[in-house]
C-alpha positions in Angstrom: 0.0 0.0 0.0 2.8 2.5 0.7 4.4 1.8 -2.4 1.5 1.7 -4.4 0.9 5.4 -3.0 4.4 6.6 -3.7 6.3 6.9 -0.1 8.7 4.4 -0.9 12.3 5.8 -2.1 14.4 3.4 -0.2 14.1 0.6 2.1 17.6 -0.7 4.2 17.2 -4.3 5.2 15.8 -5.9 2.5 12.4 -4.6 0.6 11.4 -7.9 0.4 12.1 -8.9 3.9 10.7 -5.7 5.1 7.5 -6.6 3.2 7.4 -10.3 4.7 7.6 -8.8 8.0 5.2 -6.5 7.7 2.4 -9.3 7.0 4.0 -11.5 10.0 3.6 -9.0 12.8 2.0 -5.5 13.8 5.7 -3.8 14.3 6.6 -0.7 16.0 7.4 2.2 13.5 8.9 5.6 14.2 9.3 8.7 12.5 11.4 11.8 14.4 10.7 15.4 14.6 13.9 17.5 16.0 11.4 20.8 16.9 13.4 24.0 15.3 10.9 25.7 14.8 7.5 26.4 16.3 5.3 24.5 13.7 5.9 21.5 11.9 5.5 22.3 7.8 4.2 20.5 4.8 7.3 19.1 3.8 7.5 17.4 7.4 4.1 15.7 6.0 5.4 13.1 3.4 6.8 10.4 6.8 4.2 11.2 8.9 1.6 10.3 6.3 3.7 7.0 5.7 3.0 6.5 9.5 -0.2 7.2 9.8 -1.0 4.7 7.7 0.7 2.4 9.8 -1.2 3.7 12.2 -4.8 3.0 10.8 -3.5 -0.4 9.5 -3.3 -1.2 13.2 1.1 -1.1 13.7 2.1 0.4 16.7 4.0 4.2 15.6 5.6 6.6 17.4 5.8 10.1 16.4 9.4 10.7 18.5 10.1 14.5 19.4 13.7 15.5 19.4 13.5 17.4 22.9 16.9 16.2 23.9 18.3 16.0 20.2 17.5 19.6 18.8 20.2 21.1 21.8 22.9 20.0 18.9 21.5 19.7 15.7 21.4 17.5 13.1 23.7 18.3 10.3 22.3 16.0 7.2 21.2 18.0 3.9 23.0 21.2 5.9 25.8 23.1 3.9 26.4 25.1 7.5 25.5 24.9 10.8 22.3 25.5 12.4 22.6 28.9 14.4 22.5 28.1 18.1 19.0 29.0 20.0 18.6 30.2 23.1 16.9 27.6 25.9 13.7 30.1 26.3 13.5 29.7 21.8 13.8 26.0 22.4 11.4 25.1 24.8 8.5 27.2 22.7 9.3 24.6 20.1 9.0 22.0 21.9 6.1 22.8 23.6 4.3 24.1 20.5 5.3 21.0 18.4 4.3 18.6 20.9 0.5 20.7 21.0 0.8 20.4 16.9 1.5 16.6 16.9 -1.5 15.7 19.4 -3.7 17.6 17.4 -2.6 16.0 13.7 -3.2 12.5 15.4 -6.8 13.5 16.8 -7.3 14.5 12.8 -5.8 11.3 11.6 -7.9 9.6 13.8 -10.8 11.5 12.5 -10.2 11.5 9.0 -9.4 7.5 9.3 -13.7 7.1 10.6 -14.2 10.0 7.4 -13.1 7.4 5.0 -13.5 3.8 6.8 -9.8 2.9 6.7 -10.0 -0.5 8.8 -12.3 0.6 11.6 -12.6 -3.2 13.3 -8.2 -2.6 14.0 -7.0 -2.1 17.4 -4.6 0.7 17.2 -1.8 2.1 19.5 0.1 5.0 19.0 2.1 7.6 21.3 4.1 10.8 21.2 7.4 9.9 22.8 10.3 12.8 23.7 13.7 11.3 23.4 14.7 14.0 26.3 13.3 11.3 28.6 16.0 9.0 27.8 18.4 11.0 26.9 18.6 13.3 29.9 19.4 10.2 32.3 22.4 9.0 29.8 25.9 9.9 30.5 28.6 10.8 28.0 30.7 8.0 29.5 27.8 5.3 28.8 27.6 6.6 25.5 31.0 6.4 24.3 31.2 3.2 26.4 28.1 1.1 24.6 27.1 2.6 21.7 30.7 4.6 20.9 32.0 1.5 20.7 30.2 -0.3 17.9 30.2 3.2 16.1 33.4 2.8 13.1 35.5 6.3 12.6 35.5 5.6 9.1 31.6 5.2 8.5 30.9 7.9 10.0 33.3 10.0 7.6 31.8 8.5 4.2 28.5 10.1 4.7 27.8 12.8 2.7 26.7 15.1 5.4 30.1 15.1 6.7 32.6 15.2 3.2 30.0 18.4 1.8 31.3 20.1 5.0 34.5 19.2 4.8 35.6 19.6 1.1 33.6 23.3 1.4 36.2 24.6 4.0 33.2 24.6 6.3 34.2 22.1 8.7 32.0 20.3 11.3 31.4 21.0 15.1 32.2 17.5 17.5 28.4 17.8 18.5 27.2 17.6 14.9 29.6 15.0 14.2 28.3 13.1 16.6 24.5 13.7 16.5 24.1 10.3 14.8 25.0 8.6 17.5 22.4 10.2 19.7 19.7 9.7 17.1 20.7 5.7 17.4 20.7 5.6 21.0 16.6 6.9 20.3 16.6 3.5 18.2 18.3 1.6 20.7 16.1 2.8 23.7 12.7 2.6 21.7 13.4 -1.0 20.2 14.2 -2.6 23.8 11.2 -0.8 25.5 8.7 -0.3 22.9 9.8 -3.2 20.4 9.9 -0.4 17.6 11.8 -2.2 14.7 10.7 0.5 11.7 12.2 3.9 11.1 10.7 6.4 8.5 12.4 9.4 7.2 13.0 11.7 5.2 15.2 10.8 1.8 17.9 12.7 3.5 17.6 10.9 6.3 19.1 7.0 5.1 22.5 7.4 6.4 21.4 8.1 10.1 19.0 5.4 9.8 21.3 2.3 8.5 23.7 3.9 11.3 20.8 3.5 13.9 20.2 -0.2 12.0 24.1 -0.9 13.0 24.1 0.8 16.8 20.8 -1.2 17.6 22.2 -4.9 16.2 25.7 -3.8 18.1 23.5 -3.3 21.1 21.8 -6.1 21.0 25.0 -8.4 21.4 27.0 -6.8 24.3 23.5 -6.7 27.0 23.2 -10.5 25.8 19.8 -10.0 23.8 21.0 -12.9 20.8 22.2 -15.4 23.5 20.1 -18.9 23.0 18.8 -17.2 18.7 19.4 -20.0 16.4 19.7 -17.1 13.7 22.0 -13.8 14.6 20.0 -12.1 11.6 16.4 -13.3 12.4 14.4 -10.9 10.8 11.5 -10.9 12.9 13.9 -9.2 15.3 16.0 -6.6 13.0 15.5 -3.7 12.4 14.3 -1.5 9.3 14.4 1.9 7.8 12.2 3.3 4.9 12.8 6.7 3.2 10.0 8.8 1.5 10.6 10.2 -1.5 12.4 13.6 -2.0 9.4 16.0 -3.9 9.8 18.8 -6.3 6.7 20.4 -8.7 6.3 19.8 -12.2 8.3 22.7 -12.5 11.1 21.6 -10.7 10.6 23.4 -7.3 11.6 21.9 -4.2 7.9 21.2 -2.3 6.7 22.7 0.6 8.0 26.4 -0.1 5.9 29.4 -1.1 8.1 32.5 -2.5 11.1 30.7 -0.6 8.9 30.9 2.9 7.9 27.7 4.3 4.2 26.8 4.3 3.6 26.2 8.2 1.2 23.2 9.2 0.2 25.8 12.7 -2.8 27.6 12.0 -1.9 30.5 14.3 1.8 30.9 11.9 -0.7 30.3 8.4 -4.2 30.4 8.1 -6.6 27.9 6.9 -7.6 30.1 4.0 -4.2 30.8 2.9 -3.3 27.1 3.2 -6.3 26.2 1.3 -5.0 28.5 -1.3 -1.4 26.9 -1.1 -3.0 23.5 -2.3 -5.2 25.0 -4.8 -2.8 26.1 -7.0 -0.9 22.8 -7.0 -0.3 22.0 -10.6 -2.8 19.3 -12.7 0.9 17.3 -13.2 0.9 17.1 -9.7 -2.3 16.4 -8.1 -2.3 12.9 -8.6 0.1 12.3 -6.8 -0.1 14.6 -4.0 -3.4 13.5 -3.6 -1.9 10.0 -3.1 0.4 11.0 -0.6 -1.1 13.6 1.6 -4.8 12.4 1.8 -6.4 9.4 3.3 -9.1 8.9 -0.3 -9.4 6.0 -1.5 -6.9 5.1 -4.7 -10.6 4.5 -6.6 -11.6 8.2 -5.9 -8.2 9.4 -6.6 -8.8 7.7 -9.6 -12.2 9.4 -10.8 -11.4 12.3 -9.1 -7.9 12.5 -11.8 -10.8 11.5 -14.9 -13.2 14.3 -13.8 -10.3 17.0 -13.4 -8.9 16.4 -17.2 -12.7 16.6 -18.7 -12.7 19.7 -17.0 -9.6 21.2 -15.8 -10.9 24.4 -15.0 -13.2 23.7 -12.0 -10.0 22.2 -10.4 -11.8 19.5 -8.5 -9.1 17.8 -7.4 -7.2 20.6 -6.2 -10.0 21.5 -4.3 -10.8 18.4 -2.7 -6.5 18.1 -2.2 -7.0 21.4 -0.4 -9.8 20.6 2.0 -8.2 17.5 3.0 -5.0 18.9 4.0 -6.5 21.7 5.9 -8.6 19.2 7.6 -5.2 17.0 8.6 -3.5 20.3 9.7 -6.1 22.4 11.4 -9.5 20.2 11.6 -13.0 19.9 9.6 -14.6 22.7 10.8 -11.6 25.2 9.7 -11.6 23.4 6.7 -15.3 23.7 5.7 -14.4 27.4 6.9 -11.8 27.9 4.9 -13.4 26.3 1.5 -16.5 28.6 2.2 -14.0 31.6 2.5 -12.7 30.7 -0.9 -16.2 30.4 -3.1 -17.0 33.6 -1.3 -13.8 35.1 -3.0 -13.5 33.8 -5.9 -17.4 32.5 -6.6 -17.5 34.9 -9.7 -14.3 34.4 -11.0 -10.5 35.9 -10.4 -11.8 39.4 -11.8 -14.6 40.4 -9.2 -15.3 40.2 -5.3 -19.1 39.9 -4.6 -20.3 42.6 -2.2 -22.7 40.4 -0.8 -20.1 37.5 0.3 -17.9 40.5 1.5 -20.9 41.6 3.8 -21.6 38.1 4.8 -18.1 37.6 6.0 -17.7 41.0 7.9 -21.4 40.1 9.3 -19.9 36.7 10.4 -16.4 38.4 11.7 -18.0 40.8 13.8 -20.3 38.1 15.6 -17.0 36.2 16.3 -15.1 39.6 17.7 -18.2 39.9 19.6 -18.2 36.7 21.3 -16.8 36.6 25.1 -13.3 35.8 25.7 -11.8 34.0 29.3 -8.9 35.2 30.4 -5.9 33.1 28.7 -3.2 31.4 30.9 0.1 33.2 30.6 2.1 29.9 28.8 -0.4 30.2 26.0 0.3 33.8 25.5 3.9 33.6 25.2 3.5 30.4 22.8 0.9 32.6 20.6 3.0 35.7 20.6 6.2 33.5 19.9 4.7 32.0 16.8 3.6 34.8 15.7 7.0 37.3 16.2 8.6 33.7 14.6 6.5 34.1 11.2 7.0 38.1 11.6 11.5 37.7 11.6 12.9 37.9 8.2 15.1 34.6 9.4 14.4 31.1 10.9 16.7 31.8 13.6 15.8 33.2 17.1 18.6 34.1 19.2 16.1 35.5 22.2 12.9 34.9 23.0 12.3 38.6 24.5 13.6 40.2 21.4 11.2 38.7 19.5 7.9 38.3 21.4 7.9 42.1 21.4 6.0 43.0 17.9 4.2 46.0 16.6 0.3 45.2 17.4 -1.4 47.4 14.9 -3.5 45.0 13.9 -3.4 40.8 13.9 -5.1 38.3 11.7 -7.6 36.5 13.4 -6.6 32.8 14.0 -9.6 30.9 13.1 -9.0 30.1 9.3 -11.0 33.8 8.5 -9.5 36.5 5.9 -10.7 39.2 8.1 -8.5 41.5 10.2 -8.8 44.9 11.7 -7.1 48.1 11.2 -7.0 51.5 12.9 -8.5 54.5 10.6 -5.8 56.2 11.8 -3.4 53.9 9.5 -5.0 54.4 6.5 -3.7 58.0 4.8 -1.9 58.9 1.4 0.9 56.7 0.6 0.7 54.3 3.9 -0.5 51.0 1.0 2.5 49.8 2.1 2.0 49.9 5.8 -1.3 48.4 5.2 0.1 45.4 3.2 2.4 44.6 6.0 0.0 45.1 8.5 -2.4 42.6 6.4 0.0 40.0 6.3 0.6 40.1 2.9 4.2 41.5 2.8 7.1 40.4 5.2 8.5 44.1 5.4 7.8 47.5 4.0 10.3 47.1 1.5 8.4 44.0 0.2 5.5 45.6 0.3 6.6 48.3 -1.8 8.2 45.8 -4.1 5.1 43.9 -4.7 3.7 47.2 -5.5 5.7 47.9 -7.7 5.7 44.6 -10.0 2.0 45.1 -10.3 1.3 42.5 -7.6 -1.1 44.3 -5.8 -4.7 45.0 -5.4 -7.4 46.6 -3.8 -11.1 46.2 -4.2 -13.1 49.0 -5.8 -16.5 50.4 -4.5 -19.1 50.4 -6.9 -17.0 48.9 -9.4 -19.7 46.4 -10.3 -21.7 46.6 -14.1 -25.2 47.7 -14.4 -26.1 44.5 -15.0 -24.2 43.0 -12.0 -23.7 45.9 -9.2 -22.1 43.4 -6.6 -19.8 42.0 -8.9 -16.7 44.3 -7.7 -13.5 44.7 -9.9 -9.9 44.7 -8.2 -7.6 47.4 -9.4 -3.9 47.5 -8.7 -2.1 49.3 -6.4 -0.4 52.3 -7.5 2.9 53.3 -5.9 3.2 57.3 -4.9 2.7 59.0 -1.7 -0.7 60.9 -2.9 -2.8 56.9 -3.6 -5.2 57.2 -0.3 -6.9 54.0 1.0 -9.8 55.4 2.1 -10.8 56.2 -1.2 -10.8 52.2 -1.9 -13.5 51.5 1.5 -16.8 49.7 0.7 -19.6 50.4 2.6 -17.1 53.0 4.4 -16.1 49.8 6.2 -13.9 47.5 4.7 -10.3 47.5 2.5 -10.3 44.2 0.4 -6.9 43.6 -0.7 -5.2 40.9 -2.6 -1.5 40.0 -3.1 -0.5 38.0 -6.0 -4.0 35.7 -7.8 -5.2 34.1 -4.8 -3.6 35.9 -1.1 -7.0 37.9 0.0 -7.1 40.2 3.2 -9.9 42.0 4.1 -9.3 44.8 6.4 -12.3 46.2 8.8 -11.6 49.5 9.6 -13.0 50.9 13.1 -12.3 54.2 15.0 -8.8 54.3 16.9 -10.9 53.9 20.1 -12.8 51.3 19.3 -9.8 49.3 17.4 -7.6 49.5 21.0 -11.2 47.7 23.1 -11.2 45.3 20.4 -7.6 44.5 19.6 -7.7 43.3 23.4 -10.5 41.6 23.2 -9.0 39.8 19.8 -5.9 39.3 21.6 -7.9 36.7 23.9 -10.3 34.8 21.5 -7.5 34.1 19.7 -5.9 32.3 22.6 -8.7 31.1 23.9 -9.2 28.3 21.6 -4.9 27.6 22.3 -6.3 27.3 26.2 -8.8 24.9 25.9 -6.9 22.5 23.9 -4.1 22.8 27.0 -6.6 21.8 29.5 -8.1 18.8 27.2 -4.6 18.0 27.2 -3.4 17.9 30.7 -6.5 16.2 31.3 -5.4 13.4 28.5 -1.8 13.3 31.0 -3.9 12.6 33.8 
């Protein structure tokens, strides 16, 4: 099955033997997450998908968080080091990735009754942190065991190391020796949780047939093949399996959007704008991302592929491609939000923006903004504004936590999959577009802004745009650069500021009174943790 869906690249210890296994015994697989960020993103998907499948198939998995294993960093597909984060940057990842992970298996869960994937299987899965281990291991059992069985000259073949080496970059002791640490999470999971399977990334095969060798090695000196008939019995090796490395049809590297990565967290990218990340996929592609990132059945894969190519322009499949991966990442009901949020702008084509959805969605917003907030435990702020100052820095790196938690509040998207935000009136004057844009969320930095301005790829909504014979049908113009363009000119129903970035990137921007924008952006600043609260508490009560 996970061949016939395309996560195969590679398989060390035997694809055949592997396969014979598989239909022997329910094995333990893993897959490993080092948290290095504050969400996972959709290039991270392509494993987990591969062991979720396991998962509804009824194998033990483990999703394995690199707690202990992100403090040195692994070095394979790097050309330079990873730049060091502080201990307040690292704990926000690892406290926001293991949130992220509980909630994609809840999804999986649900989206394995959605489809009927083998509901009679008992399953078993957990989250595991490697920190457990790993904080009780000293370097002198290390080097003692597992340094050992670990060859000099292995470890200098891999590529990781020579690309490194032959670039005058050179390689820190700690990176060097992250494989070893990595096996040790092998080692410790196959004796306690009889975990035999490890699936990564393609980059990944070198640390796993080094974890292959550190766990046989292991097995020998604490006695484990005393009394086997067979020193290789395969029901009791171990396994690794590599997914595929994916590009486009156009030859770029998945998982990237304008060289930013495309964040699985719905607080770091919204439901619509993930929605809109999948609709664009290209008809070369959807096959086979539909394959590998949704839990449909290869027959509707099938008819949905036939129905696309009689009619590429509805993009069916993208849509459906779309809904499903929001759905893994965020949940159904952001999902159904965030595919009504996308006929609503684009239900007349690329060219207009009905008035009436516009007014429906601001209607909707303003019920929402309305709504009562509790008061949010302090944790979840700093994890919210983390994420969001994390999304906000022009790099991947954050050197300290109180440098970048501190961010200019003029106005936030809201977090629940909607295209709506606020603004103050008082930011809306001749020439501040580009404010505005970076405000949206739809530039990085003022100087983007101005430069998507100025390469046309920009627009705003125009009031009473519509033709006689379709009023509400509202045309987008662009955005002109100059200091004398003023927004307000551009506000329907002296409310609102649609504006769009690129075909398919759609803000629209509620404008209130300054007084009333500061009661509301507090009151926004709570709902949007409120939801981050509750699944906390559902949490801890899980723990208990």
């Amino acid at each position: 099955m996970l061949e016939e869906r395309g996560f195969v690249k590679d398989v060390a210890g035997g694809r055949k033997t592997l396969d014979w296994l598989l239909t022997e015994k329910r094995i333990g697989a893993y897959v490993g997450v080092d948290p290095t960020a504050p969400s996972l993103h959709v290039g991270h998907l392509l494993p987990l998908m591969a062991l979720y499948w396991m998962y509804l198939h009824g194998y033990y998995t483990v999703s394995l968080l690199g707690a202990g294993t992100v403090q040195i960093g692994d070095p394979s597909g790097r050309t330079t080091a990873r730049s060091r984060q502080s201990a307040e940057a690292q704990a926000m990842n690892v406290e926001s990735i293991q949130r992220q992970l509980e909630k994609l298996w809840t999804n999986v869960k649900s989206l394995g009754i959605k489809h009927q994937i083998a509901h009679s299987i008992d399953r078993k899965r957990d989250i595991l942190s490697n920190r457990t281990w790993l904080e009780k291991l000293s370097a002198v059992e290390l080097m003692r065991d597992l340094g050992s069985g670990m060859r000099l000259g292995t470890m200098l073949s891999r590529d990781s190391v020579k690309v490194r080496m032959e670039s005058g970059e050179g390689m820190a002791i700690s990176e060097f020796s992250y494989p070893l640490f990595q096996a040790y999470d092998w080692w410790s999971m196959y004796r306690h949780q009889d975990v035999q399977l490890q699936i990564g990334g393609s980059d990944q095969y070198g640390n796993i047939v080094a974890g292959m060798a550190a766990v046989s090695y292991m097995r020998k000196i604490h006695g484990m093949d005393e009394g086997a008939n067979d020193e290789q019995d395969p029901r009791l090796a171990t396994y690794g399996l590599t997914t595929p490395l994916l590009t486009t049809a156009s030859g770029e590297k998945f998982g990237k959007s304008a060289g930013n990565a495309v964040w699985l967290d719905a607080d770091m990218l919204n439901s619509f704008d993930l929605y809109q990340y999948f609709l664009r996929t290209a008809d070369a592609d959807v096959e086979r991302y539909l394959k590998l990132f949704t839990f449909l059945p290869m027959s509707s894969i099938a008819l949905l592929v036939t129905q696309n190519q009689q009619d590429p322009s509805k993009r069916l499949a993208q849509h459906v491609l779309a809904k499903e991966i929001v759905e893994l990442a965020h949940g159904a009901a952001e999902a159904k939000k965030a595919e009504t949020a996308h006929k609503d702008a684009f239900g007349q084509g690329t060219n207009t923006f009905s008035l009436l959805s516009l007014r429906k969605t601001l209607s909707s917003a303003h019920g929402e903004q309305n709504t009562p907030a509790e008061p949010m435990k302090e944790k979840v702020q700093d994890i919210l504004a983390y994420k969001k100052a994390y999304v906000a820095t022009a790099t991947a790196t954050t050197q300290s936590v109180t440098s970048t938690t501190t961010s200019d509040h003029q106005s936030k998207p809201t977090t629940n999959g909607n295209i709506v935000i606020s603004l103050p009136l008082r930011l809306l004057k001749p020439g501040s577009f580009p404010t505005i844009l970076l405000a949206a969320g739809l530039a990085v930095s003022k100087a983007d802004a101005n430069r998507l301005i100025n390469k046309k790829g920009a627009y705003v909504l125009v009031p009473n745009s519509g033709p006689l014979d379709n009023p509400t049908a509202l045309k987008w113009a662009t955005i002109e650069p100059g200091k004398q363009v003023n927004p307000r000119h551009y506000l329907v129903d002296w409310e609102a500021l649609v504006l769009r970035a690129g075909k398919s990137r759609i803000r629209i921007c509620r404008v209130v009174e300054d007084e009333r924008w500061a009661k509301e952006e507090a009151d926004r600043e709570e709902a949007d943790r409120e939801e981050a609260e509750r699944e906390e508490a559902e949490r801890q009560t899980d723990g208990e």
